[in-house]
BANU-503596 format. One line per 10 residues: their letters; for each residue z, y, x of N, C-alpha, C. Coordinates in pm, whole numbers, plus 50000, padded with zeros to 5 digits. Last residue first. Layout:
! BANU-503596
a> Z/Y/X/Z/Y/X/Z/Y/X  ...
! end
This chain:
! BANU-503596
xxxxxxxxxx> 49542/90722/12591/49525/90741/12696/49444/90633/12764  49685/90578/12404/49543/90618/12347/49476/90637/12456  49911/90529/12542/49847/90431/12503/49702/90438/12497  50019/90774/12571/50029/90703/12656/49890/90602/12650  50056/90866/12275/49931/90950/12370/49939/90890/12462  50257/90744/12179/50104/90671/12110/50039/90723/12249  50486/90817/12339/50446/90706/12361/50305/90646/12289  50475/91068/12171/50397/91093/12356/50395/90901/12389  50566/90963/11981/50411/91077/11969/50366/91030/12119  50828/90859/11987/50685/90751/11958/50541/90825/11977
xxxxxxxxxx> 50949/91091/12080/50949/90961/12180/50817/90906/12158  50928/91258/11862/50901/91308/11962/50865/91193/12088  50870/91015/11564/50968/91109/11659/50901/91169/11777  50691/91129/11249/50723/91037/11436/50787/91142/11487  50559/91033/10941/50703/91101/10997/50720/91049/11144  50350/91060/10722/50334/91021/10866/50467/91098/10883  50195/91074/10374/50306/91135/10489/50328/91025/10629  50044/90848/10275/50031/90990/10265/50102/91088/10343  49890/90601/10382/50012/90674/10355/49981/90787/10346  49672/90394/10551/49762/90361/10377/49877/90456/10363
xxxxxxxxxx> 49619/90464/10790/49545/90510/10655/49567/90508/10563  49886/90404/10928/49817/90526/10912/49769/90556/10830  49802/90136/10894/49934/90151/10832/49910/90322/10834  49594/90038/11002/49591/90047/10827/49731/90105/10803  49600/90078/11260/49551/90208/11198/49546/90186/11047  49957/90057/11348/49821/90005/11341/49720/90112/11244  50231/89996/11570/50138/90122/11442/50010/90024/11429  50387/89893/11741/50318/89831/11653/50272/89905/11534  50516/90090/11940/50410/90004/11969/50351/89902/11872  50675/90225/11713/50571/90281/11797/50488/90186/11840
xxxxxxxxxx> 50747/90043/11437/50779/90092/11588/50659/90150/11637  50824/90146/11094/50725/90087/11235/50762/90099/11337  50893/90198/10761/50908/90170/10876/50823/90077/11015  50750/90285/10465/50761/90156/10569/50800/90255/10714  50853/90402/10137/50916/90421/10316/50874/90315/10352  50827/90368/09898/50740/90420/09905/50715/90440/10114  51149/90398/09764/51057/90328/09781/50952/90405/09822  51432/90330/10041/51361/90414/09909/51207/90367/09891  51587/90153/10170/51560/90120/10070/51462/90246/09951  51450/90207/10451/51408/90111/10388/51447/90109/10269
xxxxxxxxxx> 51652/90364/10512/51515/90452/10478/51456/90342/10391  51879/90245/10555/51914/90350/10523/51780/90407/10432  51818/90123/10795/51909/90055/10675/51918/90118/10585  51739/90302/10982/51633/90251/10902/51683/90150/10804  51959/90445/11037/51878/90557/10986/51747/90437/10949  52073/90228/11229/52112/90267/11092/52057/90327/11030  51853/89992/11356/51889/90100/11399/51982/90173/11237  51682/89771/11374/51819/89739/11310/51882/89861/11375  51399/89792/11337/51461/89796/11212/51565/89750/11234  51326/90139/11494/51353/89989/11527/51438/89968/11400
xxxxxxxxxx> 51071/90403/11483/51237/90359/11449/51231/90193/11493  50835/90505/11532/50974/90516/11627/51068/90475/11585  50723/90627/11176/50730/90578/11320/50851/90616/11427  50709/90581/10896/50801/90653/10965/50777/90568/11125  50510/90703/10623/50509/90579/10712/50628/90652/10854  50542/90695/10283/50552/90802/10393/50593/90635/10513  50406/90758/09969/50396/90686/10071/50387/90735/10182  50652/91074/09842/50578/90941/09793/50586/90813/09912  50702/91289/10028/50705/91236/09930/50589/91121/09889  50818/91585/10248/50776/91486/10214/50807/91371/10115
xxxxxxxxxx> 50977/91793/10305/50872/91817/10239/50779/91693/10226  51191/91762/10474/51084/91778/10559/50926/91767/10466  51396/91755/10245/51403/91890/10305/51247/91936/10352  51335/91503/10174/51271/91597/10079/51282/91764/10139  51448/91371/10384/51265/91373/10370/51252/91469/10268  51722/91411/10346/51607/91439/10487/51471/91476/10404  51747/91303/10086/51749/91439/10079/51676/91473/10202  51735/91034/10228/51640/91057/10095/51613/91208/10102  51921/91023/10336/51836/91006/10382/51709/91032/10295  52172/91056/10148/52150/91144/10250/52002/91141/10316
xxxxxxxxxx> 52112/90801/10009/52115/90929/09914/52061/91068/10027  52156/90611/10187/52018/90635/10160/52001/90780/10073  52452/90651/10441/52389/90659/10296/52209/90702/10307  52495/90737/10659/52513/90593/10663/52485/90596/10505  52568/90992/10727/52651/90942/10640/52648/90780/10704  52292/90981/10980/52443/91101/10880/52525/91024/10831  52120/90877/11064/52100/90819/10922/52222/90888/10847  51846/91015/11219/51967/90963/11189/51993/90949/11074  51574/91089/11429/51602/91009/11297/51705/90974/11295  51486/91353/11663/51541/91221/11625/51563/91196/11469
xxxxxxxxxx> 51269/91534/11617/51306/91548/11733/51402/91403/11757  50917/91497/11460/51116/91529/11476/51181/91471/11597  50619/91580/11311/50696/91564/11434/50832/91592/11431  50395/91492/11044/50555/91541/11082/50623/91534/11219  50135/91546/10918/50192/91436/11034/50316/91525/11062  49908/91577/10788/50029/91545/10732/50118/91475/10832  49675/91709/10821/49793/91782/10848/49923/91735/10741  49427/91624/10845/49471/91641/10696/49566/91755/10774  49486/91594/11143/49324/91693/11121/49363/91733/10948  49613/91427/11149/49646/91527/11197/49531/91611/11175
xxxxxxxxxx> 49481/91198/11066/49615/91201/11006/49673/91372/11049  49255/91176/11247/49235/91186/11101/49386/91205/11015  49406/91091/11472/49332/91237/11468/49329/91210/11346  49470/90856/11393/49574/90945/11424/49473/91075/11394  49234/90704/11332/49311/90751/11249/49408/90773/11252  49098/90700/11619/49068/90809/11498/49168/90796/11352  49330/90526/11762/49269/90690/11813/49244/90734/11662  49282/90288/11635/49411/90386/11640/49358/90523/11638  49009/90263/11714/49053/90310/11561/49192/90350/11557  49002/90275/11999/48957/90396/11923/49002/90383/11813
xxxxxxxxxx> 49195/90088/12043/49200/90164/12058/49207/90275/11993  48996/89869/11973/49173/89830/11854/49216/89957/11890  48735/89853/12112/48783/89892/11964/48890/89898/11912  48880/89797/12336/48840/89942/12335/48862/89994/12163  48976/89547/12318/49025/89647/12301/49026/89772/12314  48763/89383/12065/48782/89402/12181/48883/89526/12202  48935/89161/11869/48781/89222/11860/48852/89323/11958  48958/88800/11695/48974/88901/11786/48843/89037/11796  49019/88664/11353/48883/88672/11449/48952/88793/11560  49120/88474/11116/49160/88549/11201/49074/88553/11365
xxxxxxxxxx> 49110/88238/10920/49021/88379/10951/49018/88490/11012  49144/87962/10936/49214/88047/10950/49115/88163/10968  49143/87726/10665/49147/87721/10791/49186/87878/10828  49094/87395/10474/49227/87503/10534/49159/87571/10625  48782/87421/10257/48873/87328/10361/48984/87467/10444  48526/87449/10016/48651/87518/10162/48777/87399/10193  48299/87165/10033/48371/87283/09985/48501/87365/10041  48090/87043/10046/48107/87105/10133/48175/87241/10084  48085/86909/09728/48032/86882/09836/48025/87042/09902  48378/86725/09585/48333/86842/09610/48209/86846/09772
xxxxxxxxxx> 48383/86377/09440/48414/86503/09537/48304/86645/09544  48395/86319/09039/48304/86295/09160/48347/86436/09268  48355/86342/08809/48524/86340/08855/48483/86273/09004  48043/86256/08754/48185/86351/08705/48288/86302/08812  47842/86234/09049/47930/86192/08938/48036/86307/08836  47763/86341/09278/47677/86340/09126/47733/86286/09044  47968/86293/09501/47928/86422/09405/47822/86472/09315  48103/85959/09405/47976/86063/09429/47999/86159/09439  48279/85791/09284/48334/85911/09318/48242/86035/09409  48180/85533/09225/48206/85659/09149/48244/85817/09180
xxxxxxxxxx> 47955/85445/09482/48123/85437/09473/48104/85526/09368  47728/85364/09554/47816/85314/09598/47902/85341/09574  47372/85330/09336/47493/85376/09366/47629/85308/09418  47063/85381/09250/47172/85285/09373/47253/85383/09347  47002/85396/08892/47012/85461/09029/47051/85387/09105  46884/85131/08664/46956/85253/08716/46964/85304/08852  46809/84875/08653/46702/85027/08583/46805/85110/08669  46949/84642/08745/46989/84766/08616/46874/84853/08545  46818/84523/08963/46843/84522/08858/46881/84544/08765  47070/84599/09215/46963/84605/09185/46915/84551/09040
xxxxxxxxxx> 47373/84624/09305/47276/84704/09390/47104/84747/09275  47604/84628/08984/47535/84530/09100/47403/84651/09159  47846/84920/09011/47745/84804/08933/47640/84752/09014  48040/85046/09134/48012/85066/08985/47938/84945/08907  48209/84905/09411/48059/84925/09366/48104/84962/09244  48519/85025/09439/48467/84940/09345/48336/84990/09361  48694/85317/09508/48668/85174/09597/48529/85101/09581  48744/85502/09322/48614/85467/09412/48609/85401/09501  49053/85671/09414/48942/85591/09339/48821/85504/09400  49060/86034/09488/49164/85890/09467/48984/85817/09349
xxxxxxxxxx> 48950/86216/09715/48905/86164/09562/48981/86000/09591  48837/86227/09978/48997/86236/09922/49026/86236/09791  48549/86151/10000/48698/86063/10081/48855/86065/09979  48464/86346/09879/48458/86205/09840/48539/86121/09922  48648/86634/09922/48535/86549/09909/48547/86407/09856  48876/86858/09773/48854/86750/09774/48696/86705/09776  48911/87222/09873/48884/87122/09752/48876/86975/09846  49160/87469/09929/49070/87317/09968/49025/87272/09827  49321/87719/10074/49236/87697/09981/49178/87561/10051  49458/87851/10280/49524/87710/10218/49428/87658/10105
xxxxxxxxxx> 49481/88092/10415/49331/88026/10435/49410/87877/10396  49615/88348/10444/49626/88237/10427/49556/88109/10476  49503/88611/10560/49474/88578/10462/49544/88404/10503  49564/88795/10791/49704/88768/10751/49696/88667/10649  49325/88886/10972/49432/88808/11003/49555/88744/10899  49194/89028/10753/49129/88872/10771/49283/88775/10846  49311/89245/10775/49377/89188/10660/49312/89027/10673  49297/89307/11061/49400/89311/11006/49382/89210/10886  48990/89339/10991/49024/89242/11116/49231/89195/11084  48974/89552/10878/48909/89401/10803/48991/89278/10901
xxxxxxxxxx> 49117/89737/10981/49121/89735/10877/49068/89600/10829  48905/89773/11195/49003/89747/11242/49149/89701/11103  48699/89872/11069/48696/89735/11122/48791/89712/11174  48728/90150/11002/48688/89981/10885/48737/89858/10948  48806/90229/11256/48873/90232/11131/48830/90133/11073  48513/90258/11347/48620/90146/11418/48783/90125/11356  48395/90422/11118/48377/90258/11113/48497/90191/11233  48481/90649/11156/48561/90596/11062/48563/90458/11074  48639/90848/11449/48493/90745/11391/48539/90643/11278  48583/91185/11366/48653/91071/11329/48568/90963/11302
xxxxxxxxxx> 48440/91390/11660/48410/91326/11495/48526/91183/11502  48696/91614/11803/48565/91532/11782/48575/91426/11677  49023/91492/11962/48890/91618/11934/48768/91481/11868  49199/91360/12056/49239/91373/11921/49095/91382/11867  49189/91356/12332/49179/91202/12270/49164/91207/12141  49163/91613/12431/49054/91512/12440/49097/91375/12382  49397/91701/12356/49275/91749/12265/49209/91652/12251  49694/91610/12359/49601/91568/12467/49504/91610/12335  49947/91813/12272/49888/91669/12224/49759/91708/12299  50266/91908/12306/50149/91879/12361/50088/91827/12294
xxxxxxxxxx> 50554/92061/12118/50506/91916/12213/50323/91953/12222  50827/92253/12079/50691/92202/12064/50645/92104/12158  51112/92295/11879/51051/92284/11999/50895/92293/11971  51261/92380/11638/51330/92356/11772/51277/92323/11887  51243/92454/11331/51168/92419/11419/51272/92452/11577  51384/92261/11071/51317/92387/11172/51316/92300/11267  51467/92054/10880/51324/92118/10896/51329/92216/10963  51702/91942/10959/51695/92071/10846/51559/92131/10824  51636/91777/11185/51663/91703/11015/51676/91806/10902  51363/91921/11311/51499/91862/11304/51488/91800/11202
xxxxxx> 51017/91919/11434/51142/91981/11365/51279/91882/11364  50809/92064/11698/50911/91956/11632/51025/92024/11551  50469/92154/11625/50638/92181/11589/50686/92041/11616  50204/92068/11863/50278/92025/11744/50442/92091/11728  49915/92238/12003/50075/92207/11996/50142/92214/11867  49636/92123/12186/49696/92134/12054/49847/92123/12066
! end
């Protein structure tokens, strides 16, 4: 398969390769899902707690003598059969961030590149500059290269000028090549990579 590269005027000025055998063949969506759950499990907080009967202020004090009441045994108010009584076995801090092997972190790259190029929204350019040093200028780029809305721009580093520049329009994340991930692929509508970050994914996928 051979990709245009275009410029910053949108022509075309070259072509590049792309390895069939890594692209070809059914998009496997599930190592997508899961690479997608595994992401967002990583980032969830996990600060949620309730209070058991330990951490329930109170409840020192027997309530009332062991025996002779009629009533239940009971040792401290702060039960979880009580009102204003602890939580029994309820979330506690912790972290939800689970590993998963790297064939799988692979292939779902893999298929949702091919799936980004199979739509045919994937832009190949030869470099990203930022001209002026204005977002106005950078803005007009992308509308030359026919792109709009949520557009994910690979190969850039965020203290390069052409990404001081991209970052502020909205709808632009910026990435480095070695940190694409396949939710950032699937969450966009336009894909913009330089010639460097393409053959550096096909390295990888490789």
């Amino acid at each position: 398969m051979k990709l245009n590269i275009r410029n910053a005027q949108n022509e075309t000025v070259d072509t590049l390769d792309v390895n069939e055998d890594l692209l070809s063949g059914r998009v496997k969506t599930d190592l997508i899902w899961a690479s997608v759950v595994q992401q967002n499990a990583a980032e969830r907080r996990g600060t949620h707690m309730t209070k058991n009967r330990a951490l329930v202020s109170g409840g020192g004090k027997k309530p009332y003598k062991q025996k002779g009441t009629g009533r239940p045994q009971v040792g401290s108010s702060r039960t979880p059969l009580w009102r204003k009584g602890g939580t029994v076995f309820g979330p506690t801090p912790r972290s939800y961030e689970f590993s998963m092997p790297k064939k799988v972190r692979i292939g779902a790259l893999r298929a949702a590149l091919a799936q980004k190029l199979h739509d045919g929204v994937v832009t190949v350019v030869d470099k990203l500059e930022a001209g002026d040093g204005k977002t106005k200028s950078t803005a007009a780029m992308f509308q030359r290269l026919g792109v709009s809305g949520k557009t994910l721009v690979v190969g850039v580093n965020a203290d390069e000028p052409f990404a001081r520049t991209a970052r502020n329009i909205a709808g632009v994340k910026l990435v480095a090549a070695g940190r694409v991930t396949p939710r950032d692929l699937i969450d966009t509508a336009h894909v913009i990579v330089t010639r460097e970050a393409l053959e550096k994914l096909q390295e990888t996928l490789g």
